[in-house]
C-alpha positions as CSV (number, residue, x, y, z in Angstrom):
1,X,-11.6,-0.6,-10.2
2,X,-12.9,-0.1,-6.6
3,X,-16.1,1.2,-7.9
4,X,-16.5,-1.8,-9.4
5,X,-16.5,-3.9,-6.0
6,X,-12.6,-4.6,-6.2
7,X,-10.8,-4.6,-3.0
8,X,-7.6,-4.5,-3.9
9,X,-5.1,-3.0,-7.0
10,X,-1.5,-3.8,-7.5
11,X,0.2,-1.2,-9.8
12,X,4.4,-1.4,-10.6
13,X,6.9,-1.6,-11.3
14,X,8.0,2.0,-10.4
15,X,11.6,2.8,-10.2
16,X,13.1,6.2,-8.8
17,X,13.9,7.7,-12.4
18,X,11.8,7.2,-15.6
19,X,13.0,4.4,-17.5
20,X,11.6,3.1,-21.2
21,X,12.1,-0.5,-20.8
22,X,13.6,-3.0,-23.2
23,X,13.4,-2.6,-27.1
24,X,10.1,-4.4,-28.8
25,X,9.6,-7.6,-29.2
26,X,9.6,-8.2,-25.7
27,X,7.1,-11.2,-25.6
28,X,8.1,-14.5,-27.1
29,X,6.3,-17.1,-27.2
30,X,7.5,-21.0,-27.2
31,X,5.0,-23.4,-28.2
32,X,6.9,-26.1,-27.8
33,X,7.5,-25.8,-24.5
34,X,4.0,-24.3,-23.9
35,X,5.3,-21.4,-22.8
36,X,5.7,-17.0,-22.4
37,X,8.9,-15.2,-21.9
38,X,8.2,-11.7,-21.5
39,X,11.0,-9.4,-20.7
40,X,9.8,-5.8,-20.3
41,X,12.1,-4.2,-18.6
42,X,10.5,-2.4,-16.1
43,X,9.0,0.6,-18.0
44,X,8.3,3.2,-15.6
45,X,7.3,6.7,-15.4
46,X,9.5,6.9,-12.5
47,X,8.4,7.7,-8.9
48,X,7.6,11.8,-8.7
49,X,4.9,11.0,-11.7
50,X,3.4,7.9,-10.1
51,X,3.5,9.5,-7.0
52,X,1.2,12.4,-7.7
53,X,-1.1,10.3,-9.7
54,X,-1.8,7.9,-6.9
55,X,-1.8,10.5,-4.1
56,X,-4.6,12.3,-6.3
57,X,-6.6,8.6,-7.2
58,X,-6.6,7.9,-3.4
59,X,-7.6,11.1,-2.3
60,X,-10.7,10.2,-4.5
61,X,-11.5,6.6,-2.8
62,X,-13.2,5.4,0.0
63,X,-11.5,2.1,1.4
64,X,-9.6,-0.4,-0.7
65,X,-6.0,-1.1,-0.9
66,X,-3.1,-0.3,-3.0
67,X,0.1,-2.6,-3.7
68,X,2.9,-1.0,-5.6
69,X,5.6,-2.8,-6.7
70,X,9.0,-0.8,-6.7
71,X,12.0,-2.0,-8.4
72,X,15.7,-0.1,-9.0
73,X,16.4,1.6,-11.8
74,X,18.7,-0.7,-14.6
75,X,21.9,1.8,-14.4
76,X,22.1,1.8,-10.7
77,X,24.8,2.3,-9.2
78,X,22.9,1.4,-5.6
79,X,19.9,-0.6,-5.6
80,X,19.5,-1.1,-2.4
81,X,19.3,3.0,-1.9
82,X,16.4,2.9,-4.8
83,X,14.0,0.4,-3.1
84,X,14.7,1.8,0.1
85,X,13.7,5.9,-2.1
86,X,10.8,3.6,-3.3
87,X,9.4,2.9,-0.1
88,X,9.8,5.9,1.9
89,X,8.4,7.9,-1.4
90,X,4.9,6.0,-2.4
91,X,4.7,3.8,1.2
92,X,2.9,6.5,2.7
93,X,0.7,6.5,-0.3
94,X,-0.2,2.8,-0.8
């Protein structure tokens, strides 16, 4: 996307371990209330995937910025300790 003339990409939600997400349908729509409900689940291919594939993509670019949205995994048992995993793994990164 930044050859395109985009500045900035968002990409998440990565937790520390791979997770699949909730089961389909996960999008539900309410027309009577005009409205989405989308309830994913976080899918994520966890944080040592997305890590090498972003530190390989940047080492490509020239300028622009990354975002990446981390989140704890749904088992948990300390989700303070997976943001804090989250940051110190892909911060350098982004």
């Amino acid at each position: 996307l930044f050859h395109l003339g985009v500045s900035h990409v968002e990409i998440g939600t990565v937790t520390p371990r791979p997770q699949k997400g909730n089961e389909a349908p996960r999008d539900f729509l309410l027309p009577e209330d005009d409205a989405v409900i989308q309830r994913y689940g976080q899918p994520s291919e966890g944080l040592a995937a997305v890590k090498d594939r972003l530190k390989k993509q940047m080492a490509k670019l020239e300028g622009g910025v990354v975002g990446v949205n981390i989140g704890a995994n749904t088992d948990s048992e300390d989700p303070v300790a997976d943001f804090v995993k989250g940051i110190e793994e892909l911060g350098p990164e982004a």
